[in-house]
N, CA and C atoms as an extended XYZ file, in Angstrom:
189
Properties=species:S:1:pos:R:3:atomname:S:1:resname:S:1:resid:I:1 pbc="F F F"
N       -34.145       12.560      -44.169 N   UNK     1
C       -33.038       12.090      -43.360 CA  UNK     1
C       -32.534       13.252      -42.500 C   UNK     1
N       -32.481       12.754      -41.045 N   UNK     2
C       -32.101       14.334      -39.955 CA  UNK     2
C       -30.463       13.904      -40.303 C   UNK     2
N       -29.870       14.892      -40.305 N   UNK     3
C       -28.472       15.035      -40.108 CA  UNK     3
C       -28.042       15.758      -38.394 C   UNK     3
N       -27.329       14.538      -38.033 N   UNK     4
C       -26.349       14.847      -36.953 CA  UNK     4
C       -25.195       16.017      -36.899 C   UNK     4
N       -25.656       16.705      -35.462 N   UNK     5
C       -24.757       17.995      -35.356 CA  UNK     5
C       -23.705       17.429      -34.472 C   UNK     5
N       -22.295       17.756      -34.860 N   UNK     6
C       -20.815       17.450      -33.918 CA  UNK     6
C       -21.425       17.620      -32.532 C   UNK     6
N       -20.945       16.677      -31.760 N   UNK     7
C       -20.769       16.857      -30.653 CA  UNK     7
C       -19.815       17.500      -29.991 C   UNK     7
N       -19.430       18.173      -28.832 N   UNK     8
C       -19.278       19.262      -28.103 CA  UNK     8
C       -17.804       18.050      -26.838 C   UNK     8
N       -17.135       17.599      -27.732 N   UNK     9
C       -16.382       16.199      -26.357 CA  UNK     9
C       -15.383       17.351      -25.400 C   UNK     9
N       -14.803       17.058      -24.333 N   UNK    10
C       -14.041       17.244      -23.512 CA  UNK    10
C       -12.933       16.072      -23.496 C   UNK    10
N       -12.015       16.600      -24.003 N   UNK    11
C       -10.630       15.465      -23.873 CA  UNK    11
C        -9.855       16.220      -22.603 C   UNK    11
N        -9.863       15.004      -21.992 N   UNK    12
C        -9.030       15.193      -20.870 CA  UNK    12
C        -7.219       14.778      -20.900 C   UNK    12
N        -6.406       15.489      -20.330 N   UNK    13
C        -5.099       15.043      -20.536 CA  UNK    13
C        -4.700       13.583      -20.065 C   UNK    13
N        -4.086       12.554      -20.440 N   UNK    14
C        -3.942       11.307      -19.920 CA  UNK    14
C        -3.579       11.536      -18.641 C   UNK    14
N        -3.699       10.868      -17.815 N   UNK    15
C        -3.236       10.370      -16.522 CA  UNK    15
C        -1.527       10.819      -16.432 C   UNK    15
N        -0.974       11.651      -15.651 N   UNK    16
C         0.846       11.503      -15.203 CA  UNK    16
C         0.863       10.267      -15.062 C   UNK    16
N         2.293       10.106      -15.654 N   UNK    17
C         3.332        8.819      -15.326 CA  UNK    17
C         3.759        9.193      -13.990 C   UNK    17
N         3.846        8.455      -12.731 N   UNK    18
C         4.469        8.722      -11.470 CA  UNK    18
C         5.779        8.356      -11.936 C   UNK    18
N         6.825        9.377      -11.115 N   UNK    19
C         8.160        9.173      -11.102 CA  UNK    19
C         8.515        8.916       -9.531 C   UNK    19
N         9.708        8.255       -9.702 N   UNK    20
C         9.993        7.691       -8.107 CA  UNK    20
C        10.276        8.798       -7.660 C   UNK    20
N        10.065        8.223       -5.787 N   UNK    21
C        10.573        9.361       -4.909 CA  UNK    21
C        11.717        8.658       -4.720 C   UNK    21
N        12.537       10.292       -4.355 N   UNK    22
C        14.185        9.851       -4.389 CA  UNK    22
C        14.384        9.057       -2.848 C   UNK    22
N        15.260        8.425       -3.261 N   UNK    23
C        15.957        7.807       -2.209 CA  UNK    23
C        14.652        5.813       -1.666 C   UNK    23
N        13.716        5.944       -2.097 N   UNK    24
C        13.146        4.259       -2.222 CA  UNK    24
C        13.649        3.065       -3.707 C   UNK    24
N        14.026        2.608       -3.135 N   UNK    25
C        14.674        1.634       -3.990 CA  UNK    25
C        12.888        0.254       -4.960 C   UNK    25
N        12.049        0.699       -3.883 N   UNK    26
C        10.656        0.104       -4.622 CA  UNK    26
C        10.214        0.820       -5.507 C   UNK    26
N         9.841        2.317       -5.425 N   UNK    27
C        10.091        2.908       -6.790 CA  UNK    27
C        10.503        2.700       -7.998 C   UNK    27
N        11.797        2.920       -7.552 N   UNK    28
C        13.168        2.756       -8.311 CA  UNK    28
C        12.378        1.689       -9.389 C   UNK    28
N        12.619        0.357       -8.704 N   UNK    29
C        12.342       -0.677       -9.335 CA  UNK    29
C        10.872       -0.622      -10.850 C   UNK    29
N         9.955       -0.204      -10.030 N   UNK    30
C         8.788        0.058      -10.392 CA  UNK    30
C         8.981        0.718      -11.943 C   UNK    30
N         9.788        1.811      -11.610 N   UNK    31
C        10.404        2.635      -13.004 CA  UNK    31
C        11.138        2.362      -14.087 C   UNK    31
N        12.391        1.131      -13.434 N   UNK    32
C        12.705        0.224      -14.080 CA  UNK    32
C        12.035       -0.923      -14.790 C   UNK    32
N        11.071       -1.135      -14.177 N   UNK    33
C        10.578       -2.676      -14.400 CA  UNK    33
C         9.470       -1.718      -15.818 C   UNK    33
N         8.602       -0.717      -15.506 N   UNK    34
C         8.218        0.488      -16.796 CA  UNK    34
C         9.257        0.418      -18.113 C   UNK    34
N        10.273        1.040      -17.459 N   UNK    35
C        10.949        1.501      -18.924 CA  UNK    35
C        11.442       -0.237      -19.793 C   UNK    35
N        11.224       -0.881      -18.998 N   UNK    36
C        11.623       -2.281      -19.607 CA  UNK    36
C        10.648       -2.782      -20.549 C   UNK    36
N         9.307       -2.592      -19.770 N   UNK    37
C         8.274       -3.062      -20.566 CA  UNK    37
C         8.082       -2.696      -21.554 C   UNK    37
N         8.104       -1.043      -21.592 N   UNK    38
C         7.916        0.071      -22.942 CA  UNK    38
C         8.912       -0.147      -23.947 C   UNK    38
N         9.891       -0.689      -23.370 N   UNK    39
C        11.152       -0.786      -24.385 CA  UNK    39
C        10.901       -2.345      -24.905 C   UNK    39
N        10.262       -3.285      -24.694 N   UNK    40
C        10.264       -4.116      -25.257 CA  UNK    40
C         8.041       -4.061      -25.941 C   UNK    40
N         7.861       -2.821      -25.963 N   UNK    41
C         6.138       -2.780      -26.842 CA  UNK    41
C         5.754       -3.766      -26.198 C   UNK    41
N         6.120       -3.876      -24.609 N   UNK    42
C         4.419       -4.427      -23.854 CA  UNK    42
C         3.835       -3.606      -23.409 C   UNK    42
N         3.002       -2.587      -23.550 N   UNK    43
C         2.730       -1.377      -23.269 CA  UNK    43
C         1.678       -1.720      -22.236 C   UNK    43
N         0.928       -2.926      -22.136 N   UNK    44
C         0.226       -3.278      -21.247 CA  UNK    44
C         1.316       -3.342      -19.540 C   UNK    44
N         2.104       -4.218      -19.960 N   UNK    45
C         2.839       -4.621      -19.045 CA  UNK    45
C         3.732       -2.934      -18.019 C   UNK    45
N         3.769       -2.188      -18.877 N   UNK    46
C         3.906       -0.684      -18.887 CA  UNK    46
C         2.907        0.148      -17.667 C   UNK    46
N         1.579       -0.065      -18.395 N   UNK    47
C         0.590        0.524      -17.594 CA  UNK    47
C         0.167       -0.225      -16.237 C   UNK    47
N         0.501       -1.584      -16.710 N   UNK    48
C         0.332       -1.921      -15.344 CA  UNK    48
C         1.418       -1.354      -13.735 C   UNK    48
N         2.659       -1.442      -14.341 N   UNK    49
C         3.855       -0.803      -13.593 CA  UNK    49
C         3.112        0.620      -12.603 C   UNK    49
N         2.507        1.485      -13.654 N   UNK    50
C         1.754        2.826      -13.125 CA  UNK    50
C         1.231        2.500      -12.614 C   UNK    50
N         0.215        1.389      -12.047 N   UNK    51
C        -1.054        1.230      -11.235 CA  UNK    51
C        -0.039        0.844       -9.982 C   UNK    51
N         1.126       -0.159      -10.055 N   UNK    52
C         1.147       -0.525       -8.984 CA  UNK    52
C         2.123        0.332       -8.109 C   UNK    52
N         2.861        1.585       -9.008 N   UNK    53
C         3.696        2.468       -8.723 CA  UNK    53
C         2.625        3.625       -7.821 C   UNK    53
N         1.680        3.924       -8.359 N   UNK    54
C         0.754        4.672       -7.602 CA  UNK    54
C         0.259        3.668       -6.484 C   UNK    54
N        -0.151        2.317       -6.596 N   UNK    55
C        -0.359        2.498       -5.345 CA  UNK    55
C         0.554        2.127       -4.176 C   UNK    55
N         1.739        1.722       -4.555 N   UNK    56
C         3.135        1.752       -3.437 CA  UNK    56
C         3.029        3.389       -3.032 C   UNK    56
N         3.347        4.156       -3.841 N   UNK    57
C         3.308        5.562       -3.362 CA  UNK    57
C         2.140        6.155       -2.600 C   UNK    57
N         0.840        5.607       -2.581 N   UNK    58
C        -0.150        5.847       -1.859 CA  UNK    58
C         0.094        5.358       -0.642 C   UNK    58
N         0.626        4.599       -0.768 N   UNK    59
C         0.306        3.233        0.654 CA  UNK    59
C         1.884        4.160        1.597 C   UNK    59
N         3.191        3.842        1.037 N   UNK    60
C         4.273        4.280        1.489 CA  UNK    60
C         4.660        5.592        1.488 C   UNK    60
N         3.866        6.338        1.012 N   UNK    61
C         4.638        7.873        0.666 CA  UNK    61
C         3.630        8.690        0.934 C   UNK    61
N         2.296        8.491        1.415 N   UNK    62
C         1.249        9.215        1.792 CA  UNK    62
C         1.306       10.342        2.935 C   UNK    62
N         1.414       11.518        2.878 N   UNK    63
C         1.632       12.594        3.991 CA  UNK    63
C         0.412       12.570        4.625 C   UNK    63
């Protein structure tokens, strides 16, 4: 029987949580509508908030 040697993994740090930019009230929301989800363990409903918070901030806040 060969015995398996550990593998060698690379953990990467999770993804940042985006925080609003000051002064947009869509943000805002976005962050709110997050901490709501997390606070009620929909953690799905959570991560989704991040996808759509990044891409408002892509689309609206892009230099």
């Amino acid at each position: 029987m060969e015995t398996q040697q550990p593998r060698d993994y690379d953990l990467a740090e999770p993804p940042y949580e985006p925080s609003a930019v000051p002064g947009c009230a869509d943000c805002l929301s976005l962050v709110v509508a997050r901490q709501n989800a997390r606070s009620s363990a929909d953690y799905s409903a959570a991560s989704d908030r991040n996808v759509e918070l990044r891409g408002h901030q892509a689309e609206a806040h892009a230099s």
